[in-house]
C-alpha positions in Angstrom: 106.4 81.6 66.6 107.7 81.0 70.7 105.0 79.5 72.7 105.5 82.4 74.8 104.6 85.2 71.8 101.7 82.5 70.7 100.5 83.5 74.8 101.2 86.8 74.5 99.3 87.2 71.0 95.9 85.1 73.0 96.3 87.5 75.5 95.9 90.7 73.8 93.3 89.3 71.8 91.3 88.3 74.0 91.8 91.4 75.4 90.3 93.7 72.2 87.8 91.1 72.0 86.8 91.9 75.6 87.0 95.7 75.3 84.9 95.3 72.1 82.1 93.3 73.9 82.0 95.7 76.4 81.2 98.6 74.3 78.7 96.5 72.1 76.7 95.5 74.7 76.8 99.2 76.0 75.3 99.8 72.6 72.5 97.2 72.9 71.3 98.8 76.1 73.8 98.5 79.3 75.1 101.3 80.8 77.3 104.1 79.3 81.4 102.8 80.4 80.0 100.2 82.1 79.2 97.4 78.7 81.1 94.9 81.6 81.9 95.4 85.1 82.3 92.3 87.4 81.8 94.3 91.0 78.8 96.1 89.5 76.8 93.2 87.9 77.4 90.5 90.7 75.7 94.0 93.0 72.7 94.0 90.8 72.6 90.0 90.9 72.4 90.3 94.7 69.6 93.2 94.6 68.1 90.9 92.7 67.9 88.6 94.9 66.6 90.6 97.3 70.3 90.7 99.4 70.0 94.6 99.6 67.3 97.1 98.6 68.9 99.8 96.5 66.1 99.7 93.6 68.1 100.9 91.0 70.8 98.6 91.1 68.6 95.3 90.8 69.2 92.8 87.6 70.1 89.3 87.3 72.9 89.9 84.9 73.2 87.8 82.1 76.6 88.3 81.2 77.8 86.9 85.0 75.9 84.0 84.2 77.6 83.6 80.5 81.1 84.3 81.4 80.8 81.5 84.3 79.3 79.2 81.3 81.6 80.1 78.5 84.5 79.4 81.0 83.0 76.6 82.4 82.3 74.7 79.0 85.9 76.4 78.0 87.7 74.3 80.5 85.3 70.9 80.3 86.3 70.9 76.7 90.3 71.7 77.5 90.1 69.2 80.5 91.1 71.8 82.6 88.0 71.2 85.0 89.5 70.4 88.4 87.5 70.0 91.8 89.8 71.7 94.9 89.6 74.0 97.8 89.9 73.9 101.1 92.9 77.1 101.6 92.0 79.4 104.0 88.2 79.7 103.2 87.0 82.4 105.6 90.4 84.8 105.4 89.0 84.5 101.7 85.4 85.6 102.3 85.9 88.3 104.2 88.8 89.6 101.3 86.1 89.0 98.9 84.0 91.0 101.2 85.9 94.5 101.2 87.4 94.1 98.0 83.1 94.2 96.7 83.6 97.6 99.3 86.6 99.2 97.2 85.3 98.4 94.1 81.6 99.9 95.5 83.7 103.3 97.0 85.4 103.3 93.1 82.1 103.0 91.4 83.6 99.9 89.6 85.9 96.9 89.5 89.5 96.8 87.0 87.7 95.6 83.9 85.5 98.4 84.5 88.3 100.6 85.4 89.5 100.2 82.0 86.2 100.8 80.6 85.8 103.9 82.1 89.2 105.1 81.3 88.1 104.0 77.4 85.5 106.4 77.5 87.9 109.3 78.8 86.3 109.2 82.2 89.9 110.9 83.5 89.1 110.6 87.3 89.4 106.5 86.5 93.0 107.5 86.6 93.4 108.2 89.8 91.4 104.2 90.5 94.3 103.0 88.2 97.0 104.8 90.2 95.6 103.3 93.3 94.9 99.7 91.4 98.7 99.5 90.7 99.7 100.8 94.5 97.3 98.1 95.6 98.9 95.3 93.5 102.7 96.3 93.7 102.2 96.5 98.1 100.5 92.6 97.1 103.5 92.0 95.4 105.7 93.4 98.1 104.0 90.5 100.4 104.6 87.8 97.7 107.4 88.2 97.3 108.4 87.5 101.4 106.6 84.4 101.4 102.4 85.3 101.7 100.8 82.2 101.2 96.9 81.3 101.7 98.4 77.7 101.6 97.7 74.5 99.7 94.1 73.7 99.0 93.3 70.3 98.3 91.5 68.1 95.6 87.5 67.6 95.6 85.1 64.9 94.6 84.2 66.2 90.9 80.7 67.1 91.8 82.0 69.8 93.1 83.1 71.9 89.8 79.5 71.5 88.9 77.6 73.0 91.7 78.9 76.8 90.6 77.8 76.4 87.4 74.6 74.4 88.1 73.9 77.7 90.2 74.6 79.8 87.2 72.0 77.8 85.4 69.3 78.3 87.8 69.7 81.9 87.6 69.1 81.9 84.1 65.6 80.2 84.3 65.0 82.8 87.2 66.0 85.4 84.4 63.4 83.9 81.9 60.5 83.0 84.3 60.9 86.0 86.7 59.5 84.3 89.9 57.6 86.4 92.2 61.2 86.9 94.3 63.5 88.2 92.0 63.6 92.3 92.4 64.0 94.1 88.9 65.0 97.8 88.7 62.5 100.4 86.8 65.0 103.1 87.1 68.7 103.5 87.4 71.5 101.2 86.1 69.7 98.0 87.1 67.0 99.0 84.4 69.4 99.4 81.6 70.7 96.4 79.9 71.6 94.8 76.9 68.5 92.1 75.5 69.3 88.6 77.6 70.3 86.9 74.7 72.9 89.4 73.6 74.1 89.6 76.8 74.4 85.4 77.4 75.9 85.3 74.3 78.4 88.2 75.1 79.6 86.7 78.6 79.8 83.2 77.5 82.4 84.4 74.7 84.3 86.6 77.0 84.4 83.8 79.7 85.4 81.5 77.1 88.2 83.9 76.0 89.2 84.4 79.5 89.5 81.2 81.0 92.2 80.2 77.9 94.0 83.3 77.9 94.0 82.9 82.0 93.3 87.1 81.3 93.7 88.6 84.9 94.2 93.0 85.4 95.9 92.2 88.9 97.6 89.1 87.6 99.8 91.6 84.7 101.3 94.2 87.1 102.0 91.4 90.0 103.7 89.7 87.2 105.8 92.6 85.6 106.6 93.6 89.2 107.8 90.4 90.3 109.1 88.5 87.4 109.8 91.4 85.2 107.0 89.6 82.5 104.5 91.7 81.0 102.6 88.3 79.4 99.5 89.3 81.5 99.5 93.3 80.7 98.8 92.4 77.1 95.1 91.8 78.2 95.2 95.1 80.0 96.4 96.7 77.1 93.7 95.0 74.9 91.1 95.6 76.4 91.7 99.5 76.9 92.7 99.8 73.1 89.8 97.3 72.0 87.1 99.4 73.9 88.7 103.2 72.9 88.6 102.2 69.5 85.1 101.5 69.4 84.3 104.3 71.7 85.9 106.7 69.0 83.3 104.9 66.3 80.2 105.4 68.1 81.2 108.4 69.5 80.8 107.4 73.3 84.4 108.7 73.7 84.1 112.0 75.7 87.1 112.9 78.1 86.4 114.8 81.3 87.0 114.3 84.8 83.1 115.7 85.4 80.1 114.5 84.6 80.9 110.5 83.5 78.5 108.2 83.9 78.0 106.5 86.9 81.1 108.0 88.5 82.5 110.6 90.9 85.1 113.1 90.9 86.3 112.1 94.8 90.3 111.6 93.8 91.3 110.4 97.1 88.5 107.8 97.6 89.2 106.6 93.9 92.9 105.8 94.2 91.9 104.4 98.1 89.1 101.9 96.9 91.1 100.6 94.2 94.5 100.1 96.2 92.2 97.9 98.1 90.4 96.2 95.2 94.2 96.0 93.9 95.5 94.2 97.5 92.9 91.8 97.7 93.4 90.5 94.5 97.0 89.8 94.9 95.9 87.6 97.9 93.1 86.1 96.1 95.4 85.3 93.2 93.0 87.3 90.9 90.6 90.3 90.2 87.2 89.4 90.4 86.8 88.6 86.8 89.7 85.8 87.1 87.7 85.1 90.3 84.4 84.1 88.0 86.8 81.8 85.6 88.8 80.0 88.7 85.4 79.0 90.1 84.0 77.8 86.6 86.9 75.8 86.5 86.1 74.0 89.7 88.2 76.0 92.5 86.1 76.7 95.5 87.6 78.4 97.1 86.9 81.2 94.5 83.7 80.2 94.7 83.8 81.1 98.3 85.9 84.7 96.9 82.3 85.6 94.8 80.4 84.4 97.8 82.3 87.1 99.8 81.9 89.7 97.0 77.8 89.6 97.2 77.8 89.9 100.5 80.2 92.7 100.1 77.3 94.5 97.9 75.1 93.9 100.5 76.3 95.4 103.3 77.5 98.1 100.8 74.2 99.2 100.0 72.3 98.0 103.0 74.9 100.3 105.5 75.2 103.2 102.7 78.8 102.2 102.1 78.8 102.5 98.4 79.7 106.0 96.1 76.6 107.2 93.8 77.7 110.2 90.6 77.1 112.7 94.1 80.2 111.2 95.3 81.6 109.0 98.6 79.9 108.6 101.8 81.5 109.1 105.7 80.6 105.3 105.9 82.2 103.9 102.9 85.3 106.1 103.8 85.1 104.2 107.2 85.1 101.2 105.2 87.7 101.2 103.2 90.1 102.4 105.7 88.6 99.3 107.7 89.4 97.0 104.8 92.7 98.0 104.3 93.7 97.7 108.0 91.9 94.0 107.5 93.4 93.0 104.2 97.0 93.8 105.6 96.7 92.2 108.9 95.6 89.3 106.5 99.0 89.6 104.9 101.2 90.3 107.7 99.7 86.6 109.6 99.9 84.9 106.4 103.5 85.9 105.2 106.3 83.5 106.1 108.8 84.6 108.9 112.8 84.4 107.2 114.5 81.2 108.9 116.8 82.1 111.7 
């Protein structure tokens, strides 16, 4: 077997094994098509913390806290561990920033995308549609010359500091200290017991940061290299999750009445292409995001930074969707991010010599 198939075959397996997670932990408690979601669970960390005050949407996640873990220990062991930053670390913020927005408009990020599309929620669709619009104009950019530049080796302490962070929030988790906000109602309250959950994201961070899994990372590389390597973990996960949908009946197609989502078309495919955009610049949807900063890259520290203030303002300014569908101000905001994230690309793209 090619070293290439061998890549492949650790791709889509990590894949199923990540749509499988997801649906398990939907069965020990989190909520319905929403087992993982990157966007949604970094939102509840920051309600937690006290970063907006949307009271249903408050819980220190445990699976955030695992994945970074899993992929942290993941890449110690592998010596993959490597201090850097330093490449463009405020364009990267503020992408971070209204990418959180799209994904907040959407109602959830690519992996939960997927999910959502694995339990027949058919207006996910149309967030796909967009998700692929938003990657392939990336690609477009790419392939002229976009560039965040170089970023530059660290001392070593610096790969530890993310996941020392991590570690703290897990002790908040267990001790509960008079700061942390926890949700009695609403998606924040539903969740899978802490252990199942640790245990859940530090195998699926794990499994990420070896397959280098990434949902942008497979359609920027079948559009610009013509190598569907990375669309094996898209594929995966969709087929791992539907499967086990179909099992414990979950699996009920529609585009009305899903959980936790709307039916708003246009903002779906909108908030996506922008989720979709911002990755390509990134290099990496926000779970790639989590397993780039567990493996000592700041400046994707600086990416997840961006993301909870994202939530933030989402929920602070009313910016986010509810199951009643998109506001006039997260409409506003999308549009706003897209105009940003393009300028980004235009002033970052490399002019052809003369």
């Amino acid at each position: 077997m090619t070293t290439k198939i061998k890549g492949s075959m650790l791709v889509l397996g990590s894949g199923i094994f990540t749509g499988i997670i997801a649906v398990l932990l939907v069965y020990f408690g989190n909520p319905a098509n929403m087992g993982l979601c990157i966007a949604c669970f970094l939102r509840d960390g920051a309600g937690a913390l006290g970063f907006h005050r949307a009271e249903p949407v408050q819980y220190m996640r445990p699976e955030i806290i695992g994945i970074v873990l899993g992929a942290f220990l993941a890449a110690f062991l592998k010596k993959d561990l490597k201090a850097r930053g330093g490449s463009a670390p405020f364009a990267r913020f503020l992408t971070g920033v209204f990418v959180m927005i799209g994904a907040l408009v959407f109602l959830g990020c690519p992996l939960r995308m997927v999910l959502r599309l694995a339990g027949g929620d058919l207006g996910a669709l149309l967030g796909l549609a967009g998700f692929a619009a938003g990657v392939f104009a990336g690609s477009l950019f790419l392939k002229q010359g976009f560039s965040f530049k170089r970023n530059y080796s660290l001392q070593k302490n610096e790969a530890f500091w993310f996941p020392a962070l991590m570690v703290l929030f897990l002790v908040f988790l267990f001790v509960k200290p008079a700061f942390l906000f926890f949700s009695k109602t609403g998606p924040g309250s539903m969740h899978a017991p802490i252990l199942i959950a640790l245990a859940a994201g530090l195998m699926v961070g794990a499994a990420a940061q070896r397959s280098r899994l990434c949902l942008a990372g497979g359609i920027r590389d079948a559009a610009i290299f013509r190598d569907p390597h990375l669309l094996y973990g898209f594929l995966g996960i969709f087929g791992g999750a539907l499967i086990l949908n179909l099992v414990f009946g979950y699996f009920k197609p529609g585009f009305s009445g899903q959980p936790v989502a709307h039916t708003d078309g246009l903002w779906n495919f909108l908030g996506m292409s922008l989720v979709g955009l911002g990755s390509v610049f990134l290099g990496g949807c926000p779970l790639r995001q989590l397993i780039l900063s567990a493996e000592g890259n700041v400046d994707s520290v600086v990416t997840i930074m961006g993301m909870g203030a994202g939530a933030a303002l989402a929920h602070n300014f009313g910016l986010a969707s509810s199951a009643a569908g998109t506001t006039a101000n997260g409409k506003l905001a999308v549009i706003c991010g897209l105009i940003f994230v393009f300028i980004i690309g235009f002033l970052n793209t490399k002019k052809p010599a003369a």
